[in-house]
C-alpha positions, 0 to 999 in steps of 0.5 A: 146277393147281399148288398154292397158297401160304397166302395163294392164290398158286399155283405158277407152270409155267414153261413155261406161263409164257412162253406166258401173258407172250406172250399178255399183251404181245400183249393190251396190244398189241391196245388191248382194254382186255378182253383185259387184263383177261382175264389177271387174276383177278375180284378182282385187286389191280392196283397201279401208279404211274399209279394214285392207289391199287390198283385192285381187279377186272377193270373196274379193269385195263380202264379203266387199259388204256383211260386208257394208250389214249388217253394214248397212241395209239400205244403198244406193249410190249415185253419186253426180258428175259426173266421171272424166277421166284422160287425158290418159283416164287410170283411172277413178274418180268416185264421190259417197255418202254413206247414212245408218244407223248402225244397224249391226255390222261393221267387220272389225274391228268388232263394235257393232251396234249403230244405228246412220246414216252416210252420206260419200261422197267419190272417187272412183278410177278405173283402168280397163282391159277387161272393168272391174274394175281391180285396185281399190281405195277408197277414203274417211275419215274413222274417219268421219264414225267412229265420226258419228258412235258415235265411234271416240273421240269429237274433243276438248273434255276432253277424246281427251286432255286425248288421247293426254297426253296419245300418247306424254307419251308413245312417250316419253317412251323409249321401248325395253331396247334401 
């Protein structure tokens, strides 16, 4: 086992690395939201845009596998490049790409399906303990799901100049009587 930082981080092998980043993507692609779960630790910080907060634990790392499921039947990960280490060899980048189709619904937050495909490239960002993810993050735009979704306002359109008159008129709106 490699040694761990202060906060509990551990050295990540590289070469064990790789085999584990296979494993993982092949989990994903297996839709067992189990398998998933299985890279993390018990008490995982599992942190992504698709989540109103970080979720906390394997069960939390299952249900946003199971939510991604059935969001997107379909789906399939990638991963386009290959990681990279920190020079402390503490954290793990992990390049991936998400390509699916909306055909249920997205919970969170809760949209209907809109049968429009997504193609999301994004990072992972790993920090291990017991060779399993212990710290994770996600990185990626959650507007460009949502504008290939269909759901997000067209960029320079009529309905995004009304969105923006609309914000600078409530900002200018004194609330609460101070």
């Amino acid at each position: 086992m490699a040694p761990h930082a202060e906060d509990g981080a551990e050295r990540i092998d590289p070469h064990e690395l790789d085999s584990f980043t296979r494993g993982y993507f092949a989990a994903w692609n297996s839709y067992d939201p189990m398998a998933v779960a299985a890279h993390a630790t018990d008490d995982v910080v599992w942190d992504s845009p698709a989540l109103h907060e970080p979720g906390h634990g394997r069960a939390a790392v299952a249900a946003l596998v199971a939510s991604t499921a059935t969001a997107f039947p379909d789906y399939e990960f990638s991963q386009p490049e290959p990681v990279a280490l920190a020079a402390d060899h503490l954290t793990a980048y992990v390049p991936w790409r998400m390509t699916g189709t909306n055909t249920g619904p997205f919970d969170p937050p809760g949209y209907a399906p809109t049968g429009r495909s997504v193609d999301l490239p994004g990072i992972d960002v790993w920090r291990l303990r017991d060779g399993l993810i212990w710290r994770y993050r996600a990185v990626y735009n959650y507007s460009l799901v949502a504008r290939q979704m269909g759901l997000g306002m067209p960029r320079g359109g009529r309905l995004e100049q009304l969105a923006v008159r609309a914000q600078r008129l409530f900002v200018r709106v004194p609330r609460g009587g101070g």
